[in-house]
C-alpha atoms as one frame of an Amber mdcrd trajectory, in Angstrom:
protein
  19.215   9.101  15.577  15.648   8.939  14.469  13.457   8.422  17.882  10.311
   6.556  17.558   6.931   8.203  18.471   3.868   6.054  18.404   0.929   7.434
  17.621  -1.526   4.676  19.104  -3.845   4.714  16.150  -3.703   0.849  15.186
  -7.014   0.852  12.693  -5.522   4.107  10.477  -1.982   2.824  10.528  -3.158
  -0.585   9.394  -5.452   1.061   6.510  -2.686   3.351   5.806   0.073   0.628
   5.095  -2.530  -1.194   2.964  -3.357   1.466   0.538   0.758   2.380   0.659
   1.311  -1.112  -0.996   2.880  -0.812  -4.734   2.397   2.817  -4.604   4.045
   6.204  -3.708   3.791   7.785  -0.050   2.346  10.299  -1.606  -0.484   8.724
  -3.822  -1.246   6.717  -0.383  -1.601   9.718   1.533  -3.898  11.484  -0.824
  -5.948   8.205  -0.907  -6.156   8.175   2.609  -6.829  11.615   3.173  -9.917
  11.239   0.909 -11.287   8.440   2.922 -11.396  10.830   6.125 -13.065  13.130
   3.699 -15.767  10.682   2.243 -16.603   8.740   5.145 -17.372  10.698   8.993
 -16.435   7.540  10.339 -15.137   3.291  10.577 -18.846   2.648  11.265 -19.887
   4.670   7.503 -16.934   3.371   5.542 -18.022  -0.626   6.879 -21.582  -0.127
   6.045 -20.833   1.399   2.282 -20.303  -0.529  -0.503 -16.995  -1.555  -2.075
 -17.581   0.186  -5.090 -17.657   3.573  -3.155 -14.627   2.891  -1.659 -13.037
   1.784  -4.546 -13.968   5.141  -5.902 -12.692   6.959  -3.152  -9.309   5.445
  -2.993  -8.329   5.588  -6.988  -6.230   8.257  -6.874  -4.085   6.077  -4.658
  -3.643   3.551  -7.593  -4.802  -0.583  -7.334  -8.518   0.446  -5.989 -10.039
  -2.655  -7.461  -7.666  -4.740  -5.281  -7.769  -2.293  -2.327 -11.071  -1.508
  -1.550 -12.017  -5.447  -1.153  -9.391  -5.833   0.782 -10.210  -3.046   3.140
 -14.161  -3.855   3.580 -13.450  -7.485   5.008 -10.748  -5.946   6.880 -13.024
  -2.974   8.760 -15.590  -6.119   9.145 -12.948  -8.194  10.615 -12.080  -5.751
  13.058 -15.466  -4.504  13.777 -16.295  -8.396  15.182 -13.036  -8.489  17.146
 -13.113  -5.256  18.650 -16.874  -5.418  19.278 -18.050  -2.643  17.507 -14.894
  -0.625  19.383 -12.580   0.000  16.622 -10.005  -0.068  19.592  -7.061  -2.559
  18.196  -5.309  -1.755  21.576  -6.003  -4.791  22.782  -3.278  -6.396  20.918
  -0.692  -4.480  22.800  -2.007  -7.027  25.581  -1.323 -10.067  23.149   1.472
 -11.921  23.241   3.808 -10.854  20.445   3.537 -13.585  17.502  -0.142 -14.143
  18.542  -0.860 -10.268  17.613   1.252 -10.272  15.019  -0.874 -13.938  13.473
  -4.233 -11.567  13.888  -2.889  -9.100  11.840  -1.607 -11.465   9.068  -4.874
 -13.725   8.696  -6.209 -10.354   7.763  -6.527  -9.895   3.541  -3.481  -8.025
   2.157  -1.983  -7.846   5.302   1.956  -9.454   5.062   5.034  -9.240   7.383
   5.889  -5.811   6.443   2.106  -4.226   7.080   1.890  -6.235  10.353   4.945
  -5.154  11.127   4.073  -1.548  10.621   0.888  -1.813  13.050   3.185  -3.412
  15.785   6.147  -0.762  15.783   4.386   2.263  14.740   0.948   2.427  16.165
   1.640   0.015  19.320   5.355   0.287  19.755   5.886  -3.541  19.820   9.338
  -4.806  18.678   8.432  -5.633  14.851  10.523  -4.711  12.442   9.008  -3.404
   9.040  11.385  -4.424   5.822  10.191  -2.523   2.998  12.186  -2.770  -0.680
  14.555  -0.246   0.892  15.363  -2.476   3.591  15.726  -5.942   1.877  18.119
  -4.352  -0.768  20.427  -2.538   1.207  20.398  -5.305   3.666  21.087  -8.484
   1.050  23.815  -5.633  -0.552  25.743  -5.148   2.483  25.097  -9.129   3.405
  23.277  -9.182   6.242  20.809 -11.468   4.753  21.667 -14.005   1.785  20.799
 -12.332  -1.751  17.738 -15.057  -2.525  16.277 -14.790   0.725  12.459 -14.258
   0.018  11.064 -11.160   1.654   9.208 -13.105   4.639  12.207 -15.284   5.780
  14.425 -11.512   5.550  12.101 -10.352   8.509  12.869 -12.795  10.647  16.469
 -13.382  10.150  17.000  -8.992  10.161  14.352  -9.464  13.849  17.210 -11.918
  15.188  20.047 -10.158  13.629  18.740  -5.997  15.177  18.796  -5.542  19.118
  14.779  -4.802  19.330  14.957  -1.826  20.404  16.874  -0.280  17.459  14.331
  -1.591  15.023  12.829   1.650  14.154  16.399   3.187  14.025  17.130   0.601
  11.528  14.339   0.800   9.540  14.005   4.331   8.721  18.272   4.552   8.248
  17.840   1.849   5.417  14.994   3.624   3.613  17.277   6.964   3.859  20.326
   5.016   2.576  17.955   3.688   0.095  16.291   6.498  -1.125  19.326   8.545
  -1.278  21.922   6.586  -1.941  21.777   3.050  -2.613  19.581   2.660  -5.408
  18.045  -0.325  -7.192  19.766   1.090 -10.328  23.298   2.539 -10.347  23.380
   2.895  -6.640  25.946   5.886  -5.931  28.764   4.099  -3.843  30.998   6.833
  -3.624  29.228   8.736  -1.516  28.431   5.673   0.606  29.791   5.609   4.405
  29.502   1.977   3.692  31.168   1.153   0.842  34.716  -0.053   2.290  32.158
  -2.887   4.283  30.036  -3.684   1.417  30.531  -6.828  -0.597  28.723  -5.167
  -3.353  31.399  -2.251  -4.211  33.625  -4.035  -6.758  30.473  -5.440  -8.489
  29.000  -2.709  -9.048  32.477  -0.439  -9.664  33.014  -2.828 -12.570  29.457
  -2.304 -13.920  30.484   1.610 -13.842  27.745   2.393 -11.513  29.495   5.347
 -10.157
């Protein structure tokens, strides 16, 4: 089973999961990589303009959203951590009031705050990516139509706490690997004699 390992960093993991949003893991990484590279620190990257940023982070796809998004975010935390860049404090937060911070914050929704919480602080969040909200409306845990905010909080009831990073990164790897969004390859699924879906998607010939 996949053990969790928080790294503590609250500020990268939050800029991180922003610039991963509608994009590839790997077009995110490169965009974050050449942040470390352009700017020598948080103070440098606050103080520039947008328009460097946005130039900075292209090759990581949506700058023109992005880079907004990050400069009020870097002020934001600036002002609440004093000038620290320490988000460490809201490990001392109670849960939902850490997890409210995070989503006031522009661009910032369940799944991003949620990210922050389990990976960087190690707080019981649970992050539900596309992965995790179609396996988990194909094998019924949550109703199909459930919007993507209301399937965090019915999979946080529904997931013992402290197997929320388990379940999260055994979704994506079902996801990725087996249960597509298109022609999702149920015969070599573990799952398939429990999953409502099967029949469907055997009489579609998605095998």
């Amino acid at each position: 089973m996949p053990q969790i390992q928080p790294h503590g960093d609250a500020l990268s993991e939050l800029i991180m999961t922003v610039l991963s949003q509608n994009t590839s893991d790997k077009n995110s990484g490169r965009a974050f990589i050449q942040l470390l590279r352009n700017f020598k620190d948080w103070n440098s990257m606050v103080t520039a303009p947008t328009k460097k940023i946005e130039e900075v982070i292209k090759v990581g796809g949506l700058a023109k959203q992005k880079a907004p998004r990050i400069k009020t975010i870097l002020e934001e935390v600036h002002t609440y951590t004093n000038g620290t860049w320490d988000l460490a404090e809201l490990n001392t937060k109670p849960l939902e009031e850490a997890r409210n911070w995070l989503l006031n914050l522009p661009g910032v929704g369940p799944k991003t705050a949620a990210c922050v919480l389990l990976f960087a602080l190690n707080r019981p969040a649970l992050p539900v990516d596309t992965h995790v909200d179609r396996v988990s409306k194909r094998l019924g845990l949550v109703p199909e139509k459930t919007n993507l905010e209301k399937v965090h909080i019915l999979l946080e009831n529904l997931v013992p706490s402290d197997l929320y990073y388990q379940f999260h990164m055994l979704m994506i790897k079902h996801g990725r690997r087996i249960c597509f969004a298109q022609k999702p390859h149920c015969h070599k699924c573990p799952l398939q004699k429990k999953c409502p879906k099967k029949k469907e998607y055997d009489a579609i010939g998605s095998l």
